[in-house]
N, C-alpha and C positions, 0 to 999 in steps of 0.2 A: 696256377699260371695259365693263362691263355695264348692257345696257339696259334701260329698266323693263320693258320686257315680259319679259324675261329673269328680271331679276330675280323680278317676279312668276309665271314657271313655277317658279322653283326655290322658293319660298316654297309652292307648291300641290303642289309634290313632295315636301315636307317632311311637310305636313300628309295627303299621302295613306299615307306612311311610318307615319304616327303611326297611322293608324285603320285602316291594312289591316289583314285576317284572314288574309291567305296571309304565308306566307316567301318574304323576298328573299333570293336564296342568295346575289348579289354583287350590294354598290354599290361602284363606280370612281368617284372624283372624282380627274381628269386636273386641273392646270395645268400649262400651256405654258409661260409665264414671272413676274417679277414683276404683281401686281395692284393696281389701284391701290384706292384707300379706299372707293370704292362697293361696287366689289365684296366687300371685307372686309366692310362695314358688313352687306351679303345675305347672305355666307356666315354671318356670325357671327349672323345672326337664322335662319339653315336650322338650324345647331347648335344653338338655343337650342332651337326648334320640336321634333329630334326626339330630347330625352332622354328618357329612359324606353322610345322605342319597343325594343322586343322582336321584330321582323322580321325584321331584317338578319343575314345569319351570317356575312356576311365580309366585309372591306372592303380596297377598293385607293383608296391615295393614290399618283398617279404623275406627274411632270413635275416640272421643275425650279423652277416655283411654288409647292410644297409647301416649307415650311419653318416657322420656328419660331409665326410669327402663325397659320398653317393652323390647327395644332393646338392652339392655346388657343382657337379660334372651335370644337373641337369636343373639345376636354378637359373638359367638364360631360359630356357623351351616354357617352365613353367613361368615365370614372371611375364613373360609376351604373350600367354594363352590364353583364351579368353573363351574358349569351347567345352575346357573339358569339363565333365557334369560328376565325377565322381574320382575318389583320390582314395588309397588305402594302405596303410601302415602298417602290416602286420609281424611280431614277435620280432622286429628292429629293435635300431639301437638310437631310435627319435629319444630328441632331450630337450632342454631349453634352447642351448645355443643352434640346434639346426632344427627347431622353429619357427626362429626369429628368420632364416632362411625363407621359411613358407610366407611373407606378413604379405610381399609381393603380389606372390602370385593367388593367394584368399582374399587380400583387399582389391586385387582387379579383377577378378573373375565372379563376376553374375549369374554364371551359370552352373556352378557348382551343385548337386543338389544331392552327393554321396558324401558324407564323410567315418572312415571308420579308422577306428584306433585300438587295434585290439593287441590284448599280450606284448605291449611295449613296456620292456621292465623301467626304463629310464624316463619314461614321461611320467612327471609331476605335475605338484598345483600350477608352478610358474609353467610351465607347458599349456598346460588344458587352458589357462588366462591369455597367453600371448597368440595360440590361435585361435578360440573362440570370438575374443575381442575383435581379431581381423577379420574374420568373417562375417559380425557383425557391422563392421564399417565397409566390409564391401558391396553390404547387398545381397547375399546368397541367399534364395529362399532353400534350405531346406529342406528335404525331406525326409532322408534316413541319416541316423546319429547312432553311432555305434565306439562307447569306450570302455572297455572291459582290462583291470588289472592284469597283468601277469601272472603265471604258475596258478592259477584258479578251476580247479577241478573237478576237487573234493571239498567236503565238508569240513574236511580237517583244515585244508586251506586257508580257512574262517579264523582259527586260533592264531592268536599272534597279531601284531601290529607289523606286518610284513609289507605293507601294500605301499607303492610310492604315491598314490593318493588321497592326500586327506578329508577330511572334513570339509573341509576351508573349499578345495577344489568340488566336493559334492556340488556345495553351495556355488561353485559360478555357472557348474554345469544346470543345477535345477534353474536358474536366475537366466540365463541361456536360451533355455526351454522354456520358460514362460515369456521370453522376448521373441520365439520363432511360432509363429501360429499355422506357420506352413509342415511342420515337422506329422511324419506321419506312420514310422517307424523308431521306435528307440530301444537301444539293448544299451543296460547300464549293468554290469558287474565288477564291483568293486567292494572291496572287505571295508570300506568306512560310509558304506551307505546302511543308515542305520534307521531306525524309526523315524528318526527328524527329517531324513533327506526323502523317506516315503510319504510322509506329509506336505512337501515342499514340492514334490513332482502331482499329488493328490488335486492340489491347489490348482494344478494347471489343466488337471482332468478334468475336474469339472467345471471347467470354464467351456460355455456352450459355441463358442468360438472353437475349441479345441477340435484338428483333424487327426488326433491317433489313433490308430486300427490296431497296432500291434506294439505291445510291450514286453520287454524281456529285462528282471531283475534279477540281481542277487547280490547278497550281503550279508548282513549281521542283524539284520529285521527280525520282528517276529507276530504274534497277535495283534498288534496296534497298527504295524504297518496296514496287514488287511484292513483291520477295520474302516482304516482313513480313505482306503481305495473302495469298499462299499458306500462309504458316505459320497465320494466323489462320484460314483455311477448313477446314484439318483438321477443328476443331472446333465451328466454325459450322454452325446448320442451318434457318438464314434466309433468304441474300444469297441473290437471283436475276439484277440488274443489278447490273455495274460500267461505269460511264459515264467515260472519262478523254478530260477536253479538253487544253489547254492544259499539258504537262512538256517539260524539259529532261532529256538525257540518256537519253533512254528507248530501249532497243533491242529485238530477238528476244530474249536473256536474260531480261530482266522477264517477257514474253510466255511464254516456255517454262516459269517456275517456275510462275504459273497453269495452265499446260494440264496438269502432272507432278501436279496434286493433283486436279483440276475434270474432266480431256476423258476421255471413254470410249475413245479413240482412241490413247491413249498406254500403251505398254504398261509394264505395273509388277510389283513383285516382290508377291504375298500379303498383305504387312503392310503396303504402303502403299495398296494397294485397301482393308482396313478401315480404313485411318488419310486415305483421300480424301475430298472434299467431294461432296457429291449432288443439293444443291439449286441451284445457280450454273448458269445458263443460256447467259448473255453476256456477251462484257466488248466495250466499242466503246471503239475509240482515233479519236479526232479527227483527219479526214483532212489530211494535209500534201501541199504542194508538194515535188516531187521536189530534191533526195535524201532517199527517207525513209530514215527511222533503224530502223524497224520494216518485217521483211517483209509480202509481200502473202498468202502464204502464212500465216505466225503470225497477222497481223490478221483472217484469213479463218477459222480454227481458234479461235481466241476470238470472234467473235460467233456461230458453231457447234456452244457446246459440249455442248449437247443442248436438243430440243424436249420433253422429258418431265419425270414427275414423279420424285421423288428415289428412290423404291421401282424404278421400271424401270432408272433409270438404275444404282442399283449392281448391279442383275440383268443389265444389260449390260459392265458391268467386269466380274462376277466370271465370268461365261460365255464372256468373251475369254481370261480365265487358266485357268478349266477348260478349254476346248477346247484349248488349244498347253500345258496338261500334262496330259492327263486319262491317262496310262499312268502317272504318279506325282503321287498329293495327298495323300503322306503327311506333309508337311511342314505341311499346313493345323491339322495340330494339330486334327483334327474329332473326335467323338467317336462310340459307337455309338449315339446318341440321334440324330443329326445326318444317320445314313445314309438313313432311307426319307427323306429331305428333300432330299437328295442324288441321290439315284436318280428322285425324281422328274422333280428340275430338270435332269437328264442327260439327259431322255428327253424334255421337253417342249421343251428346244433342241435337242437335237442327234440324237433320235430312235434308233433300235433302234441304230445300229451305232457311234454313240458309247457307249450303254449298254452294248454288249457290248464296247466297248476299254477303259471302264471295268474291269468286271467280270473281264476274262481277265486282264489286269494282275498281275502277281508283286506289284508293289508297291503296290498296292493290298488286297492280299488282308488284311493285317494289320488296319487300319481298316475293312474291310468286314465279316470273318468270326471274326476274332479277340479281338475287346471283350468284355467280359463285356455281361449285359442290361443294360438301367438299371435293374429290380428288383434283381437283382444287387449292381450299384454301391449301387441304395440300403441293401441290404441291410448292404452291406461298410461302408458309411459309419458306420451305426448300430452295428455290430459295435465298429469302433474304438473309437466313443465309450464304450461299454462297458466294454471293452478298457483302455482309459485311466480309467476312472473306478475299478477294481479295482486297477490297479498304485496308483493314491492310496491306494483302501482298505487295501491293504496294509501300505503303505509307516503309515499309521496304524497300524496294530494291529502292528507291528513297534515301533515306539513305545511303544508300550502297553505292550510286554511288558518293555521295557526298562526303561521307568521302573517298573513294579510289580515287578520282580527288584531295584530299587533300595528300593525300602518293604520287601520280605519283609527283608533284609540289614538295615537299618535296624532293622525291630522284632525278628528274631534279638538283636541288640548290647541291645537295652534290654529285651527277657526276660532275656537273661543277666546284665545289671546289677543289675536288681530281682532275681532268684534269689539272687544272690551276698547282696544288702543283708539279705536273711530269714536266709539263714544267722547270718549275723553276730549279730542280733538275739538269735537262737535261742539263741546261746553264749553270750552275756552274763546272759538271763533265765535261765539254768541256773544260770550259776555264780553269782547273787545269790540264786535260793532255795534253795542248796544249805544245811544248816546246819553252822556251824562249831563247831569243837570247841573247848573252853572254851580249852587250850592256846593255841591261835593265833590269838585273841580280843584276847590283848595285840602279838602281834608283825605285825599286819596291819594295813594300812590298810583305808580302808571304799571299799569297789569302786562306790560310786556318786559319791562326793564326790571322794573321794582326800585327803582333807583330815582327818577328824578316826579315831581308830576304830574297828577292826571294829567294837566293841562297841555303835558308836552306828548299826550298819549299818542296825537295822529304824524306829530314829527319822529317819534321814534318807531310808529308801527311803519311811515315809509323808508 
């Protein structure tokens, strides 16, 4: 129970919220346990007091007091606010039904860009859906995501299907996260994140879009998880922390397929040093009671795997593999564009007498002194295209000539047609004005009719 003078501070706390000119970067409102009606009746007149203020950027509700009356004594301040950048839930009694409370104030607020939900035993799948969703419709970029189950400790933890988050929920949350490209921070522990939901979060990492710098798991994972988060570093060039609590099944294997992509220290073939990760720093495994399952040696090699930035660190792989092949890098497939860049870096790690085991090298000679220039090349490039552009030319005007051999042939046949047709003519108009002799006037027909004769030949040729 709250006393009035109590009461009366948090009403003067209200009002000093409402009229301060500075930002409060965090309010905590703690309860311990159920409260009774006084207290509702003051909290519910602090909520009323500070809507509208504009101070506050974040806010934690935390203890087991906080539940569904909390936040309708302060559902008016959050549905009108439009400032505040970070909201947090910790070991309440958040559920579905005071969720649907929050849809408001996540779908108006653009600024959001905290969200944590940790040790909420009563938030479920339909919880983690109904505010993800709203956040998603309202714009929020993003940037730290924080949902971790309840009573989640120990190891032992893991056993059991304890956890009010299923599967089902993994998946809106991985689904989520590959719809937020702004996220930049994410802590997921829950007992039903399993190999699948470490492939589904994998999927997002390696996308070159991806801004996550720091990851925190734990679940029911084991060997495969790792593995699918090495694959996804290839291409990554974000992640600097992987943080793993609480998995099942985890060994040196997991631990070895990270250091074969991520550790300067491991030695590799050429094309998986350009196909390794450069910016991954650390990975920390959560310390176990013995027998661990994971070496002290591999656990020691992952939080190790370099103190630098991703530019030195692949200048330190690739100078581990030129130094133990530098008498053959002919394989690196480099070009002679690529040599003063080479000779330089020959010489600034490993100074004059790797330079010159460079250089005396038979097999080396080929890539050092044998390339054409790059004017050269550019030249030979240009040439090609030339080159190809004339075999077209060609190959047109070979065309050309084919089809116009087909038109000369054509109008051959049709002079010689029409020549023929004049002749004919010619013989006809001869032999009608030829004149006939009186004799054969009767025994002829008339060569224009054929019908009546000769004689009527000049009346029917007018």
């Amino acid at each position: 129970q709250i006393s009035d003078t109590h009461a009366a501070s948090l009403l003067e706390l209200a009002s000093a919220i409402q009229s301060t000119p500075r930002s409060i970067r965090c309010m905590c409102l703690r309860f311990k346990d159920d409260v009774d009606e006084s207290t509702m009746s003051s909290f519910l007149y602090f909520g009323q007091m500070i809507v509208s203020a504009k101070a506050i950027e974040s806010l934690v509700l935390e203890g087991n007091g906080v539940g569904h009356e909390q936040i309708v004594c302060l559902q008016e301040f959050l549905s009108t606010n439009k400032t505040l950048r970070g909201i947090n839930f910790t070991e309440t009694k958040l559920d579905r039904s005071s969720s649907i409370l929050l849809t408001g104030f996540l779908t108006g607020n653009s600024s959001l860009r905290v969200l944590d939900l940790s040790s909420n035993a009563r938030v479920d799948d339909d919880s983690i859906d109904t505010i993800l969703t709203a956040i998603s419709l309202g714009g929020s970029q993003l940037s730290t995501l924080n949902i971790c189950d309840a009573h989640f400790d120990g190891v032992e933890d893991l056993i059991g299907d304890n956890g009010s988050i299923t599967t089902a929920g993994v998946r809106t949350i991985t689904a989520f996260i590959s719809q937020t490209p702004s996220l930049v921070t994410i802590c997921l522990k829950m007992r039903s994140l399993n190999d699948e939901g470490i492939r589904d979060l994998s999927n997002v990492i390696r996308r070159r879009d991806s801004k996550i710098s720091r990851l925190e798991i734990s679940g029911t994972f084991g060997n495969d998880a790792l593995q699918s988060i090495a694959e996804a570093l290839k291409s990554n060039q974000s992640l600097r922390t992987i943080d793993i609590g609480n998995s099942l099944n985890l060994t040196d294997e997991g631990g070895r397929a990270i250091l074969r992509v991520a550790s300067v220290n491991v030695v590799n073939t050429w094309e998986q040093i350009m196909a390794s990760n450069n910016t991954l720093r650390s990975v920390y495994l959560k310390s176990r009671p013995p027998p661990l399952l994971v070496s002290q040696d591999i656990q020691h090699a992952l939080r190790n795997i370099t103190n630098v930035d991703p530019i030195p660190t692949l200048k330190q792989k690739v100078w581990r593999y030129v130094d133990s092949n530098i008498e053959d890098l002919s394989y690196t497939k480099l070009e002679a564009k690529h040599m003063p860049f080479l000779l330089s870096f020959v010489k600034e790690r490993g100074g004059i007498n790797s330079l010159f085991r460079l250089i005396s090298s038979r097999n080396n000679v080929p890539i050092l002194f044998s390339h054409p220039t790059p004017e050269r090349q550019h030249m030979e490039s240009i040439m090609n295209k030339v080159a190809l552009e004339n075999a077209t030319l060609r190959a047109m005007l070979k065309s050309e000539r084919q089809f116009n051999d087909i038109l000369n042939k054509e109008n051959n046949s049709l002079r010689s047609l029409y020549e023929g047709d004049i002749a004919d003519d010619e013989t006809v108009t001869t032999t009608i004005m030829t004149p006939l002799l009186p004799e054969e006037s009767d025994n002829r027909r008339c060569l224009c009719c054929r019908r009546g004769p000769i004689s009527k030949l000049w009346e029917c040729f007018r």
